[in-house]
N, C-alpha and C positions, 0 to 999 in steps of 0.2 A: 150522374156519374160521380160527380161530386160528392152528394152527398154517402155513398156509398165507400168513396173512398176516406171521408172522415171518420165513418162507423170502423172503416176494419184500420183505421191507425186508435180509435178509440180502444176498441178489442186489442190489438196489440199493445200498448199499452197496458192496458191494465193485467196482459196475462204478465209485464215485465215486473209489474207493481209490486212491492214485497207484502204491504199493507194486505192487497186483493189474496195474496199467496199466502201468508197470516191465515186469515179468517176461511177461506178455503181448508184449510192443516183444521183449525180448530174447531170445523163444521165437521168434519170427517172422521175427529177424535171423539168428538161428543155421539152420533152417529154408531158409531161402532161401539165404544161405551155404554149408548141406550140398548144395542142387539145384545150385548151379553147380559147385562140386566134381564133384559126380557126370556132370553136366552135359560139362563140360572132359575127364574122365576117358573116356568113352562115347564120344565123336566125336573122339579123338589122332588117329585114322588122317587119312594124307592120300590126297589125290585131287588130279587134274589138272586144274590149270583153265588153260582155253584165253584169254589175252588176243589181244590183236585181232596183234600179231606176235610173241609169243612162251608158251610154254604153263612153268606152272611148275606145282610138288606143293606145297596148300596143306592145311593142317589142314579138317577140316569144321569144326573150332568155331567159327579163324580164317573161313571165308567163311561162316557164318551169323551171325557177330555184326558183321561188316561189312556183308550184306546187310540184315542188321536196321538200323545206323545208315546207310546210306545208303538205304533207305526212309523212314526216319522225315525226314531231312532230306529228300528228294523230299516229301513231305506234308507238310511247314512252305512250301516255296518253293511249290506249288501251292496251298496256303492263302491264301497272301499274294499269289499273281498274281489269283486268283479275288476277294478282297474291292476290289482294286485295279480290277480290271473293274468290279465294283459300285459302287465310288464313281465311276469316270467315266459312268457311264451316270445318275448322277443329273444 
């Protein structure tokens, strides 16, 4: 029982540890870091995308991280059109 109770003041502790929380943050930046790298690396090929009058060869990275930010901004403006309907309807 004892020792059981030194292992979780042990764990408590070190999750209060700023050192332990440091190297945690910069395990999870490098981590995330290596996924886009790899990320970038994986999808160089290009492909052809058809705009409405002319088609160009674009990266897949380049059109999934533009498709990714222009979703996210479509779901901010459609956020804010929808809470705007709710306040006129009060």
């Amino acid at each position: 029982m004892a020792l059981l109770r030194r292992q979780r003041n042990q764990v408590e502790g070190a999750a209060k540890d700023p050192d332990v929380r440091l190297w945690l943050r910069v395990a999870a930046l490098v981590a995330v870091a290596a996924y886009l790298v790899a990320f970038v690396l994986e999808n160089s090929r290009k492909h052809p995308l058809h705009f409405v009058f002319v088609t160009r060869n674009v990266s897949t990275t380049w059109l999934i991280l533009w498709s990714v930010l222009i979703g996210f901004a479509l779901g901010i403006l459609a956020a804010q059109l929808n809470h705007r309907r709710r306040e006129r309807k009060r």
